[in-house]
N, C-alpha and C positions, 0 to 999 in steps of 0.2 A: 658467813654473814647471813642476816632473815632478813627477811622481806615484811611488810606491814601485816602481811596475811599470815604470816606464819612459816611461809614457804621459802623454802634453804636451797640457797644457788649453788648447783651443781659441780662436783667436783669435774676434770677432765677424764679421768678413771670412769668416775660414776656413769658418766656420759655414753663412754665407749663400748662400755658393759653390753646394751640391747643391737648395738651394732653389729660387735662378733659374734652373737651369738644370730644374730640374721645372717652370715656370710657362711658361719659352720655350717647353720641348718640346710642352706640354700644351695651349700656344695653338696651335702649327703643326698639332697634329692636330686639336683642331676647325675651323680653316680648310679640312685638306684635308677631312678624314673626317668632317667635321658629328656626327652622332646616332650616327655607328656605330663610335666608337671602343672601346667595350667588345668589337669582336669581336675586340681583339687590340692595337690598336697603342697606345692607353691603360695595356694589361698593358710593352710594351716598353720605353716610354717610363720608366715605373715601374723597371722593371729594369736599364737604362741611369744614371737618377739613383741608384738603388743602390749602383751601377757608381762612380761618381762621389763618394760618399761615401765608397767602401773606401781610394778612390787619396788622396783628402785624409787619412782615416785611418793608411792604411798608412805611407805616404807625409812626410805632415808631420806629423801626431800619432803617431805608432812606436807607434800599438794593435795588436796581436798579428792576422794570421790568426783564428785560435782565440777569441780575445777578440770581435773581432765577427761572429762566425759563431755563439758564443753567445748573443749580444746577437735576432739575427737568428732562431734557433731560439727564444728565448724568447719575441719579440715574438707570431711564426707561431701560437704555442703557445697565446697567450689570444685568439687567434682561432677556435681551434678547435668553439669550444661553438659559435658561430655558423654557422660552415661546417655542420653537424652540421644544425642547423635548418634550415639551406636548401635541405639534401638535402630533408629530414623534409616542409619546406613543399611542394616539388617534387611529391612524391609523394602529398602531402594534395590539389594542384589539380588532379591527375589521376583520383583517388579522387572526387573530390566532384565533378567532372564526370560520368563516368561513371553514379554515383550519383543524377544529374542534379538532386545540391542545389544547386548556383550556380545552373541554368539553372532551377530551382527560385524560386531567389531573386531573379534577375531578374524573372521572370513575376511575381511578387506585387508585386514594386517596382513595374514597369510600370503594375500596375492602381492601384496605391496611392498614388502619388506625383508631385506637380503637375507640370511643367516648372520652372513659377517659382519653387518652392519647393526644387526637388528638391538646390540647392547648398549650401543651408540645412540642411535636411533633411541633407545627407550629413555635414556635420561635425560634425553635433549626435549623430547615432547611433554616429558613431566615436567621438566624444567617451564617449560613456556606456560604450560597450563593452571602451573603451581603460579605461577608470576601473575600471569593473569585473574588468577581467582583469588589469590594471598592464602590459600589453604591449600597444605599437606594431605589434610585427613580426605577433603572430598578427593582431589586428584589420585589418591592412591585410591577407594572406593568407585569409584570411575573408570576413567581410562588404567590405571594403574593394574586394575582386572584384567582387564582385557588384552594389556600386553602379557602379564602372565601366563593367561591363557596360548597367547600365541607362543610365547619361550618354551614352555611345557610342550607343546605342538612340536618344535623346532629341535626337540630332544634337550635342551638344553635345564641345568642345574636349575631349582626353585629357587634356592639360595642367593646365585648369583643374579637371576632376573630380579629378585625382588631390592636385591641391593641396590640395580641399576633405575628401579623404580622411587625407590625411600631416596636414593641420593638428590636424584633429579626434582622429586619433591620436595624435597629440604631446601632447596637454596632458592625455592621460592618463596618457600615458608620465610629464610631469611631476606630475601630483596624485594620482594613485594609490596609498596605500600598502602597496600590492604591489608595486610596480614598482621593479628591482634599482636602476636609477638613482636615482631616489627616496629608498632605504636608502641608496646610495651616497654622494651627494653629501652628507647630513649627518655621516654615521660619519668622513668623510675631514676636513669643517669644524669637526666637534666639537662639534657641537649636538644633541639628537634630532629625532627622525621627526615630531612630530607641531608641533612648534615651524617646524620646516623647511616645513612645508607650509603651517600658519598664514602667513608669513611670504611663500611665496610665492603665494598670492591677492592681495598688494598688485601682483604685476604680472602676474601670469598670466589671473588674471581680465579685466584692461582689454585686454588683448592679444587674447584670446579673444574677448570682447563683437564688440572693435572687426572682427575677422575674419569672423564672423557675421554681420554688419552689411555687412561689404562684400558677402560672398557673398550675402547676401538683396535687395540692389540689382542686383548682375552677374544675379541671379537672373529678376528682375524686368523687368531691361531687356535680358534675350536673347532676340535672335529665332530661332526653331530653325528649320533646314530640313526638318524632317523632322513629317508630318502627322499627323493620330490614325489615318489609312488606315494610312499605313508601321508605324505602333505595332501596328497590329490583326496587320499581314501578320509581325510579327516573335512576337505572342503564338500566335498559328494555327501557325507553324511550330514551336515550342517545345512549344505541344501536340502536333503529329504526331510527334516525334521521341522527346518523353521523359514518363513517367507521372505529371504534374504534382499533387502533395498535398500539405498540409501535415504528414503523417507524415517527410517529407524532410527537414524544420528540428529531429529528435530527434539527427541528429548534429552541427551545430553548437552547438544546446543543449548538447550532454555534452561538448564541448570546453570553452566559456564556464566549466561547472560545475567542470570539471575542473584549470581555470585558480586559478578565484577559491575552489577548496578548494585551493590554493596545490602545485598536483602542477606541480614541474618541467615547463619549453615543451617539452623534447624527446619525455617519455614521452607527453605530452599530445598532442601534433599526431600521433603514432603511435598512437592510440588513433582519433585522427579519422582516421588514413588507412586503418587499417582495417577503423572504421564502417563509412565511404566504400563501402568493398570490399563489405562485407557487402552495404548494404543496393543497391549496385549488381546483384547478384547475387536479391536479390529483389522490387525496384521495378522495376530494369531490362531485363526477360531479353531484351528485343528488341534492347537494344545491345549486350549481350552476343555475342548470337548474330549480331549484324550485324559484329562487329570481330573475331568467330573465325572468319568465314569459313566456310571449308570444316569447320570442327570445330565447328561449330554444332550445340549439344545434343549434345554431349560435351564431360565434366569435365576432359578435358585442352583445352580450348577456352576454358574458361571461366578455367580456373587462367593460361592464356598472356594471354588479357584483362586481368584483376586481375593479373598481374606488367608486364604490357609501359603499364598506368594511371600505376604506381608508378615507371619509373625510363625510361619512354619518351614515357610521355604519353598523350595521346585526341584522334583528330584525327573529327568528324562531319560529314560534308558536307550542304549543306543547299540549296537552289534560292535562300534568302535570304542575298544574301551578310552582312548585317550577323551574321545568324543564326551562319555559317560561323565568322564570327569570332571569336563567344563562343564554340563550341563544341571550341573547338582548345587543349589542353595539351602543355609539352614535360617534364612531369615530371623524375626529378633530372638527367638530360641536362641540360635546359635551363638549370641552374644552375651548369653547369661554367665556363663561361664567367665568371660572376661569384664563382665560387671561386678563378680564375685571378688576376682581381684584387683578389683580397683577401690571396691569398697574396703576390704582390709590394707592393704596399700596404703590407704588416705590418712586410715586409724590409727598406722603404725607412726606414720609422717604428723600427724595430729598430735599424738601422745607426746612424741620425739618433741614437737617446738613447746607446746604450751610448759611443758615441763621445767624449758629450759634447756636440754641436754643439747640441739643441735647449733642454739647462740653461742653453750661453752666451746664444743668444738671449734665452730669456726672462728671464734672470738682468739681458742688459745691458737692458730694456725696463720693470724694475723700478726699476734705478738712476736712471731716469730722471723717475721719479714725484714729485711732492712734495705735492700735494692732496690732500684724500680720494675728490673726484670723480674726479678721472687713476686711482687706484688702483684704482677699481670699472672703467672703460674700460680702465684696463691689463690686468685679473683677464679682463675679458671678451674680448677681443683674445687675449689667449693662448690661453684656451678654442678660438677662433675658432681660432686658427694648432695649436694640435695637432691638432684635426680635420684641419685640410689636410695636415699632414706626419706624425703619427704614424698616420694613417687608423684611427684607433679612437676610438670614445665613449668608453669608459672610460679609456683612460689622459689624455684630455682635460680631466678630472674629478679623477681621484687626481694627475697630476704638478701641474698648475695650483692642486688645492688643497691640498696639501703643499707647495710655493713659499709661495703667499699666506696663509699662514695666519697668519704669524709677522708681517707688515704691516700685515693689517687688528686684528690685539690692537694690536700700536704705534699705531695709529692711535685706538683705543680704542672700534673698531667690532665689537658681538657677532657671535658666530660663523656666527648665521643669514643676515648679511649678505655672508658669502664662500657659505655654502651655495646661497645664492636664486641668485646670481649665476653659480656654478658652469652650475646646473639650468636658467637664463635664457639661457642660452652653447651649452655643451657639448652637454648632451642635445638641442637642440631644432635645431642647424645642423649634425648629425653628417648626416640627411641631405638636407642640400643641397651636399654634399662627391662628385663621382662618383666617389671612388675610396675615399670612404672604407667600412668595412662597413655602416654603414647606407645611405648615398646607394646603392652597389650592387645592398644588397638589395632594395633596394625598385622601383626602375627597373625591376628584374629581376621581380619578383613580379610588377608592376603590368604591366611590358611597355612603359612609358612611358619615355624618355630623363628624365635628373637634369636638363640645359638645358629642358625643354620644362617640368616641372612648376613647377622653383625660382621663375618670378614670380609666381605663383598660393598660392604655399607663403604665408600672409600671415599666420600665425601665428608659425611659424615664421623669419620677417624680423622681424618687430615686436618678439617676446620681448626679444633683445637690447640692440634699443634702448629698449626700457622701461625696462629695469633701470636702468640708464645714466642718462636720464634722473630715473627717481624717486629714484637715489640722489641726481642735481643738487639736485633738488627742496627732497628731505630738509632736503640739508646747508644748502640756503639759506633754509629756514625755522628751523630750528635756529640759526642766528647771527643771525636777526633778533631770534628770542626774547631770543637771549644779549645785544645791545644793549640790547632794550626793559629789559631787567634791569638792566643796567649803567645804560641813565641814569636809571631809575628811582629 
């Protein structure tokens, strides 16, 4: 069948085409290149399946040049806000190093917080702070650091603190109402805000619980390598290095504040980086003057410091290497790299809709439905599969609940039930995707590989199949009733 333009709607074959060959290519590079495919060959690959989609387009659907090279600018284009923040984060972890509130924040973690506790402990504070500000991305940029920093301290796996970080932040991301997702997923269902969120504690909550729950056993039965001597020799050297106070937690504070009086992430992390700056400048003047070098105690020394914080980073060396560790930022530099994949990511996801290929998919994945429970696993599965090929949370969300919306009414299922589902999917597996803008950014932020945290992510795996399941649940106590009625 053609289109006015000329443009011929895709087979489901044709469709499928740039996908395998995105999963083939994607497997051979973790084979060769394990954890390090973000430094490039995960960007190539991306842009080879691109590649691949244009030739099917061009090709055997006769979509224009122009036509997907629009598709492709547009896609780039609502990625842009995020790009923006990762510069902004970049420069906020530089800042706040320098300013020595992570190492700030570690120190106090350190004295504060059990071993056994400390997995528990981390999802439950991300949890709170993710609620509180309706954003993932600052809370893991944030405090999220800084418990890292402490688990890393405490001997314990990257993998598994970061999981216990991403999880705790998610389910803010999901019950916040602040959080753009949040807003999103019901205005797209056609339900409100505060029904949507009622609606989704029936699986958020047990998902959450049960996550907590694992982390507090993982907790409980890790053996650290690492002693209270090693703990003592990483506090001692954090002292020697940086001006340790609690006056250093007034700029995360005014970030928090700033959030949750609902000021836009980008002006907000810009206000924190140049807190940062400030109070580096008068907490810090020893690091200061130690990373100007020669221009120690002079203002053009200082200005090359707080510039070279914000778009190159802070590297402090230390006699303790774990110390060395925490101490080292590659500010917005460091983010180029996962700017690179976000931008072919977007092109791939771009290509893929304007073409047409990713409507046929899920178009033929609905014909196939006939239950109510298939339709709630189909809803979710989609979710799942646009994360992978449109590499964006949000159009994960809007295309998938614009598809289903018009299914679960025929089905005679209310609206809150594609919304939950939507937010049990999309929001919560965006990242465990590495190529998508969340899985990127946060690998990145954290420093952790997306393979190394994703089995530890256990909120974020469960969400999905909650849903899924409660909807089984649902419908199967609802026709018992409808019998026990009938033979009554």
């Amino acid at each position: 069948m053609n289109t006015m333009n000329g443009q011929r709607k895709p087979s489901f074959l044709e469709s499928i085409i740039p996908i395998l060959f995105l999963i083939i290519m994607l497997s051979v590079n973790v084979l060769i290149f394990k954890d390090d495919g973000l430094s490039g060959s995960n960007q190539v690959v991306l842009m080879l399946a691109t590649a691949v989609v244009a030739i099917v387009a061009i090709f055997r659907l006769k979509v224009s040049w122009n036509v997907l090279m629009d598709g492709i600018v547009d896609s780039i284009g609502s990625a842009m806000p995020s790009i923006l923040i990762l510069l902004m984060i970049g420069a906020l972890a530089g800042t706040w190093l320098l300013g020595g509130i992570v190492p700030a924040m570690v120190y106090y973690g350190l004295k504060i917080l059990n071993p056994s506790i400390f997995l528990f402990a981390t999802i439950i504070i991300c949890a709170i702070v993710s609620v509180a500000t309706g954003s993932s991305w600052s809370t893991i940029a944030t405090v999220g650091l800084a418990l890292l920093g402490i688990g890393k301290t405490l001997g314990m796996s990257e993998g598994l603190v970061a999981g216990a970080i991403i999880s705790g932040a998610y389910f803010g991301d999901k019950m916040s109402p602040l959080s753009d997702t949040t807003n999103l997923a019901p205005a797209v269902a056609g339900t409100d805000l505060f029904t949507h969120i009622k609606y989704m504690t029936l699986t958020t909550v047990p998902s959450f619980t049960i996550a907590s729950i694992l982390f507090l056993i993982i907790g409980f039965g890790y053996e650290s390598t690492v002693s209270q001597a090693d703990v003592h020799e990483v506090l001692t050297a954090l002292e020697a290095s940086f001006n340790i106070s609690p006056f250093l937690f007034i700029v995360p504070a005014l970030v928090v504040f700033l959030i949750v009086k609902k000021v836009p992430a980008l002006p907000a992390l810009l206000i924190g980086s140049l807190a940062g700056a400030i109070v580096g400048l008068i907490a810090q003047p020893q690091i200061v003057d130690l990373l100007a070098g020669d221009l120690a105690g002079d203002w053009k020394g200082s200005y090359l410091v707080l510039m070279k914080s914000m778009y190159e980073g802070v590297s402090i060396s230390s006699d303790n290497t774990i110390v060395s560790e925490l101490l080292s930022s590659s500010g917005m530099v460091g983010m180029l790299n996962t700017i690179w994949l976000i931008l072919v990511a977007m092109a791939f996801g771009g290509a893929m809709e304007i073409s047409g290929m990713l409507t046929k998919i899920t178009e033929t994945i609905i014909s196939k439905v006939t239950s109510e429970t298939g339709l709630f696993a189909s809803a979710a599965s989609t979710c799942v599969f646009f994360n992978i090929t449109a590499s964006d949370q949000y159009l994960s969300i809007v295309v998938p609940g614009k598809m289903y919306a018009e299914a679960f009414k025929e089905k005679g299922l209310a609206p809150e039930n594609l919304s939950r589902t939507l937010e049990d999917t999309a929001t919560v597996t965006s990242v465990l995707v590495p190529w998508n803008t969340c899985g990127v950014a946060q690998s990145t932020v954290l420093g952790v590989a997306t393979w190394a945290y994703i089995p530890y992510c256990f909120f974020n795996l469960l969400s999905p199949i909650m849903t899924v399941l409660f909807a089984a649940l649902k419908i199967k106590i609802k026709r018992l009733s409808t019998k026990e009625e009938v033979e009554a």
